[in-house]
C-alpha positions in Angstrom: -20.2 -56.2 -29.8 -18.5 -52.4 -30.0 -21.1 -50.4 -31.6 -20.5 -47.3 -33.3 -22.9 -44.8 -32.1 -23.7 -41.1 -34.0 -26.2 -38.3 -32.9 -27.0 -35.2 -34.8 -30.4 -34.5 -34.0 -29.8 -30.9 -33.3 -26.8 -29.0 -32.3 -24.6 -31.6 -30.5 -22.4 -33.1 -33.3 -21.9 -36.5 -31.2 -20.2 -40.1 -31.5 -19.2 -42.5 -29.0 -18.4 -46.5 -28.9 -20.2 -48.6 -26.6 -19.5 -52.4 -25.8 -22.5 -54.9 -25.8 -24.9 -51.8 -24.8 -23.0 -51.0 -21.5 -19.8 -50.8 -21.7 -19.0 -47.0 -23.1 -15.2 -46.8 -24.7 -15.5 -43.3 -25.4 -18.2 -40.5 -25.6 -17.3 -37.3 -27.8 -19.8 -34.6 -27.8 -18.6 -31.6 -29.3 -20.9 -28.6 -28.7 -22.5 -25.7 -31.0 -23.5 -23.7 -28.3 -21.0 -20.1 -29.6 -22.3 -20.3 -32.9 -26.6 -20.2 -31.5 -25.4 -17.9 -28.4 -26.0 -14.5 -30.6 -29.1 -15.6 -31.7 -30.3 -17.2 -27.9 -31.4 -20.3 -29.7 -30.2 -22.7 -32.1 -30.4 -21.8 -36.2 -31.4 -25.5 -38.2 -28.7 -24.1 -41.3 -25.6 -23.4 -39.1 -26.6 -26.6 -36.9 -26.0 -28.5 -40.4 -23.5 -26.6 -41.6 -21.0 -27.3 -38.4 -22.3 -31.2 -38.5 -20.7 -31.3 -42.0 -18.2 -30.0 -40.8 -17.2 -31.5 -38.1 -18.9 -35.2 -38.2 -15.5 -36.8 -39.7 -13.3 -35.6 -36.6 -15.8 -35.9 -33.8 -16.1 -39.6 -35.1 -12.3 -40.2 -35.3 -12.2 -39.0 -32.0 -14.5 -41.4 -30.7 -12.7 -44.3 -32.5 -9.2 -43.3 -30.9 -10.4 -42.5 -27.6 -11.6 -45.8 -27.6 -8.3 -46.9 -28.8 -10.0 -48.9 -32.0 -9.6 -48.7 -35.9 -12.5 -48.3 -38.3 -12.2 -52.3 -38.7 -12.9 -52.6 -35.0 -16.0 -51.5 -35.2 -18.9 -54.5 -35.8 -22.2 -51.8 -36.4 -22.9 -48.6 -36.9 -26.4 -46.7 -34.9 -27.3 -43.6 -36.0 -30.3 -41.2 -35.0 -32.6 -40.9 -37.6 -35.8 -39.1 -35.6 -37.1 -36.8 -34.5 -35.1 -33.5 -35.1 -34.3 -30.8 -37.5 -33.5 -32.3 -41.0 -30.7 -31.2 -42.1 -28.9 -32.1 -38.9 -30.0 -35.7 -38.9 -29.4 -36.0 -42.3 -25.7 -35.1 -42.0 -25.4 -37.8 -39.0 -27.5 -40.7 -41.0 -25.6 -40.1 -44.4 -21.8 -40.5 -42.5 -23.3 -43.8 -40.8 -24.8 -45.1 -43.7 -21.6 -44.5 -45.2 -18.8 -46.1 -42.5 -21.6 -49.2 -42.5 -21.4 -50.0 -46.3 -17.9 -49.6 -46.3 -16.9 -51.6 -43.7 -19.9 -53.8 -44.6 -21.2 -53.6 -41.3 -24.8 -53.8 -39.5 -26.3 -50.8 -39.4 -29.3 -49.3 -37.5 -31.5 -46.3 -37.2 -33.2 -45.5 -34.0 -35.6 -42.4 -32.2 -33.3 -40.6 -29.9 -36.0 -40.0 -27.9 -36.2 -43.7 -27.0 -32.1 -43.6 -26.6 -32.6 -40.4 -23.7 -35.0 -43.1 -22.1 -32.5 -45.6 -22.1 -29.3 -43.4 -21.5 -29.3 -43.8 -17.6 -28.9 -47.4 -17.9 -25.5 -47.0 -19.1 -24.0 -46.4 -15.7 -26.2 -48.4 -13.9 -24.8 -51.7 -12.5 -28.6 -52.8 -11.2 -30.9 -50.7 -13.9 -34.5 -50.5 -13.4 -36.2 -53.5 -14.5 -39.7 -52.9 -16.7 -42.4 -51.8 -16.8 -41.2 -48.1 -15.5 -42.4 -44.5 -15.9 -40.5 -42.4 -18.1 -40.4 -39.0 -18.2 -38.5 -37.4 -21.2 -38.0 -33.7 -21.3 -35.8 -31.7 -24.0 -35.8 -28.5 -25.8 -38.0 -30.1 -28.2 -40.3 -32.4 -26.0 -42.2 -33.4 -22.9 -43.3 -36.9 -22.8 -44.5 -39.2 -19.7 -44.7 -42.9 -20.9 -45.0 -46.4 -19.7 -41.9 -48.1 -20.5 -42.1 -52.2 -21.0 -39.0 -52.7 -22.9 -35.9 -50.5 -24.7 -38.2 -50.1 -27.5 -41.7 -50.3 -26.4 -43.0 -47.2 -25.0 -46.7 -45.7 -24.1 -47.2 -42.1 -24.1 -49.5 -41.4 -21.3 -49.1 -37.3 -21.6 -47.0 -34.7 -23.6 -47.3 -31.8 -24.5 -50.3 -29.9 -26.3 -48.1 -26.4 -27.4 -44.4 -25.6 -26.1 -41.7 -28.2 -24.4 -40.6 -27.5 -20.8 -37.1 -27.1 -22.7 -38.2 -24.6 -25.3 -40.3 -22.4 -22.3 -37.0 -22.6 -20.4 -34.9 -20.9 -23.7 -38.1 -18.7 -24.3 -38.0 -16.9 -20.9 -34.3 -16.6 -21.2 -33.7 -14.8 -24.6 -36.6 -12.2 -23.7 -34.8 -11.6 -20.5 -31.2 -11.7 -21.8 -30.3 -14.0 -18.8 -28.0 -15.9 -21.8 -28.4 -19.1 -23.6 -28.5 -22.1 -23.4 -32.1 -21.1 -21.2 -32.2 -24.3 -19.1 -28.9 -24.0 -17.9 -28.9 -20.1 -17.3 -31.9 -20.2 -15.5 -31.1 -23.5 -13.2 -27.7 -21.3 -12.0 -29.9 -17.9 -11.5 -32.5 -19.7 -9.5 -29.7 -21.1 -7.1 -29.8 -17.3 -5.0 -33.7 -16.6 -6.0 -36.6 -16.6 -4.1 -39.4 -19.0 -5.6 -42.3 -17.6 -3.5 -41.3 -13.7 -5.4 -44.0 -14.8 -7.8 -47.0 -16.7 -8.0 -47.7 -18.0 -11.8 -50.6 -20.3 -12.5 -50.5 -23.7 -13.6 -52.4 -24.8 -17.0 -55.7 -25.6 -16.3 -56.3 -28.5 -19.3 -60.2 -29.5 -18.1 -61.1 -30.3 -21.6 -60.7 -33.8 -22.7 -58.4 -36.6 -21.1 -55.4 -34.4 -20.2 -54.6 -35.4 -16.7 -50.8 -36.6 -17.9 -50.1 -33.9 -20.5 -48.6 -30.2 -19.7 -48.7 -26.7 -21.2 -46.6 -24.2 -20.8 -47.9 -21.3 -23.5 -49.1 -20.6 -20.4 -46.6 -19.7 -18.3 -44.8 -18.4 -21.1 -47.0 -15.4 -21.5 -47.1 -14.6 -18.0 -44.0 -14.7 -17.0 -42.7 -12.4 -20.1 -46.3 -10.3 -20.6 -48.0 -10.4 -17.6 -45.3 -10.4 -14.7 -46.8 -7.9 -12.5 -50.1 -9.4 -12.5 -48.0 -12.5 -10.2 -45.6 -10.5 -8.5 -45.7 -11.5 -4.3 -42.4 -9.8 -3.3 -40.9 -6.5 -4.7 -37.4 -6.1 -4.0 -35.1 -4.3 -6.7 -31.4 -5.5 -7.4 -29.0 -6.2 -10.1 -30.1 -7.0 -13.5 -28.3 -8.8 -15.9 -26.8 -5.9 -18.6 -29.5 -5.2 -21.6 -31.8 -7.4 -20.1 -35.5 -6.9 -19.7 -35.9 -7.3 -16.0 -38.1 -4.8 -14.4 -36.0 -2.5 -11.8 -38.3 -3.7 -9.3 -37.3 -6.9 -9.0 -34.5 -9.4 -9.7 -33.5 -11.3 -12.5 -32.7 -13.9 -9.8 -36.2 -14.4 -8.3 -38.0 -14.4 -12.0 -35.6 -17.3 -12.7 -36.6 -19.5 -9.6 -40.3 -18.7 -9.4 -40.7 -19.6 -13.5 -38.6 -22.7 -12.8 -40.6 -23.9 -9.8 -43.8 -23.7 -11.5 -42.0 -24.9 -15.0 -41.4 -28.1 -12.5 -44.6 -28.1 -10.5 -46.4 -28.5 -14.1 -44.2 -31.4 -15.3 -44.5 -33.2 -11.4 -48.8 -32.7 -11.5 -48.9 -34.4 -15.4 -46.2 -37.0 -13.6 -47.2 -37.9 -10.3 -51.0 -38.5 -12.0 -50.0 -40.7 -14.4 -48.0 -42.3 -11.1 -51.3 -42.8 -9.6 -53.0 -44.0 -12.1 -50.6 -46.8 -13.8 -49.5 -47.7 -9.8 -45.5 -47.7 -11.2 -43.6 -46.2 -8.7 -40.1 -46.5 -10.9 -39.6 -43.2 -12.7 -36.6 -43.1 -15.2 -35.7 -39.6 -16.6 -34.1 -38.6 -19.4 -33.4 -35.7 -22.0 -31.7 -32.2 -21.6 -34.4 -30.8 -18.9 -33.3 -34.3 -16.5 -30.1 -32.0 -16.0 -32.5 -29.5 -13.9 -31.5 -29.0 -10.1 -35.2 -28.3 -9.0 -36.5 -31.1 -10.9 -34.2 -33.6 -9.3 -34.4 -32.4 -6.1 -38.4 -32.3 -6.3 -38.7 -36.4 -7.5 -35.9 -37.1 -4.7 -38.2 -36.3 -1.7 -40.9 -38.5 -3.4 -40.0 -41.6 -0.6 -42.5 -43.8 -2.0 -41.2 -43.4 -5.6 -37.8 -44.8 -7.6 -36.1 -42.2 -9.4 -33.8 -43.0 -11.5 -31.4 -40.0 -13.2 -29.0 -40.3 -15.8 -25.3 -39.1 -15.0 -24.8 -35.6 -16.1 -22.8 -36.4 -19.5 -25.7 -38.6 -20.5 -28.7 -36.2 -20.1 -27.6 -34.1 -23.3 -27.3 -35.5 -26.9 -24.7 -37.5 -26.8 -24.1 -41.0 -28.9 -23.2 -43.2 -26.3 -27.3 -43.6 -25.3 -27.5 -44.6 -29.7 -24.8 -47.0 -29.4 -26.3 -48.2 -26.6 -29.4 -49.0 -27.7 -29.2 -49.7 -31.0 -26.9 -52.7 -29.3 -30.2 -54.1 -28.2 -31.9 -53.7 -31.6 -28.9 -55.3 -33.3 -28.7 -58.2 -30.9 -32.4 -59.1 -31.4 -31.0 -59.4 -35.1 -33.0 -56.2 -36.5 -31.2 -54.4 -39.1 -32.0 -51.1 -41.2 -32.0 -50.9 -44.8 -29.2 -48.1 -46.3 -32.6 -46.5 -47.8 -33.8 -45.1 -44.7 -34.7 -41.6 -44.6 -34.9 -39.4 -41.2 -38.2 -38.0 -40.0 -38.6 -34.7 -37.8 -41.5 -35.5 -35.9 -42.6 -38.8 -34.2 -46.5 -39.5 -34.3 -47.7 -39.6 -31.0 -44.7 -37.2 -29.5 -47.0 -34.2 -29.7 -50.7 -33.7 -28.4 -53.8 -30.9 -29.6 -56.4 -29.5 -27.3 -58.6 -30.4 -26.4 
């Protein structure tokens, strides 16, 4: 079965064809990323605008990469949570479309379960269930027991901000450049992570031994840096940025993204302990992260399992892929779904 897969959950306008869930034909991602850069973080009405825009061409693209007519196609997945609403919106309305002309299956599905299932896509021996997954994006932190494609328990998340969105935060008030994440990852590369000493999130009220915080860390890397600092040593700044002349734009990088990682590897490595799975599949954005892969590799006793770079971002070859699964087990979705921008469950309080 060659399923037609479409993601527009936030700025990645995205299509791709995959073959019985495995099998990827093609896997077009064309990226917003010039259009947010002024504003160091992405705007929900130009995100839509530019999905209108280009959802048409980014899905023709994926058809002739994969060397296939519209006819060729026998369903249709789309994204339909979570995310901003006018982006999935634009996504769901062109798949609803191509699937009641062609008269095609159709099916909705969380993207957030499709990051879980993305490294299995290039996996000739994936991890079998149950698993640990740990799903971390701009927009969320989740560790979750995985016992099939679609049947997940979250075990933490996150009670304020997303490992992703600390990672942009730090970045715009520094001017290091945007996207955060991946401005950050390349500045820590040549900076000492010892240069500071920021504290970890001390969640003692209630059951929060998998969740994380990072509000945090937030505030004390960008208000309170000189109440942490271990190692003075002045350098280059980047141009307009905020970085105090005594130090270096470098070592703020890798010191905020150790302890960014530490906090996500504490919430992890408990729920470990506690559910005795020693398989961790990652997924999302954040499972790009040099630190954080190089962190869960010297884990010996536990399975990590990464998805290939292409697959970490938003990308529709994860949709086609599991909605592949949903459409085999002979689920469909009626053309009367709507999208939803949160997922219940997704997001925690304190305490």
């Amino acid at each position: 079965m060659k399923v037609l897969g479409i993601e527009t959950s936030c700025d990645e306008c995205a299509a791709a064809v995959v073959e019985d869930g495995r099998k990827v034909l093609s896997n077009v991602v064309a990226t917003q990323i010039p259009f947010h850069a002024p504003y160091s973080g992405v705007v929900p009405e130009i995100a839509s605008r530019k999905h209108t825009e280009w959802i048409y061409a980014v899905v023709k693209e994926a058809l002739d990469k994969a060397g296939l007519e519209p006819k060729g196609i026998d369903a249709v997945a789309v994204t339909n949570r979570p995310g901003l609403l006018g982006s999935l919106l634009v996504g769901l309305s062109f798949a609803k479309a191509f699937a009641w002309a062609r008269n095609i299956p159709f099916i909705a599905v969380d993207h957030m379960l499709a990051h879980l299932y993305a490294p299995r896509l290039a996996l000739d021996d994936p991890p079998e269930y149950p698993f640990l997954g740990l799903l971390v994006s701009g927009g969320h932190s989740i560790i979750c027991r995985a016992d099939n494609f679609d049947n997940i328990t979250v075990l933490g998340t996150t009670i304020d901000d997303a490992a992703g969105e600390a990672f942009d935060k730090v970045a715009k008030y520094y001017g290091f450049g945007y996207p955060g994440g991946a401005v950050i990852d390349r500045l820590a590369q040549s900076g000492d992570s010892g240069a500071f000493r920021f504290p970890l999130p001390n969640l003692h009220k209630g059951e929060h031994r998998c969740d994380v915080s990072y509000s945090g860390l937030k505030t004390a890397v960008i208000n309170q840096l000189e109440l942490f600092v271990r190692k003075r040593r002045g350098g280059e700044t980047a141009s307009g940025s905020a970085v105090p002349s005594w130090t270096r734009a470098q070592d703020i990088a890798a010191s905020f993204q150790k302890t960014a990682v530490d906090i996500l590897l504490r919430a992890l490595f408990n729920a470990a302990g506690d559910t005795g799975l020693s398989t961790i599949v990652a997924g999302g954005g954040v499972a790009a992260n040099s630190c954080l892969r190089a962190c869960l590799v010297e884990r010996k006793d536990l399975h990590c399992v990464f998805p290939p770079l292409e697959f970490c971002g938003d990308n529709g070859a994860m949709i086609a892929g599991i909605g592949y699964h949903y459409l085999a087990r002979g689920e469909r979705s009626p053309l009367s779904v709507t999208p939803s921008a949160r997922v219940t469950g997704f997001k925690k309080k304190y305490p």
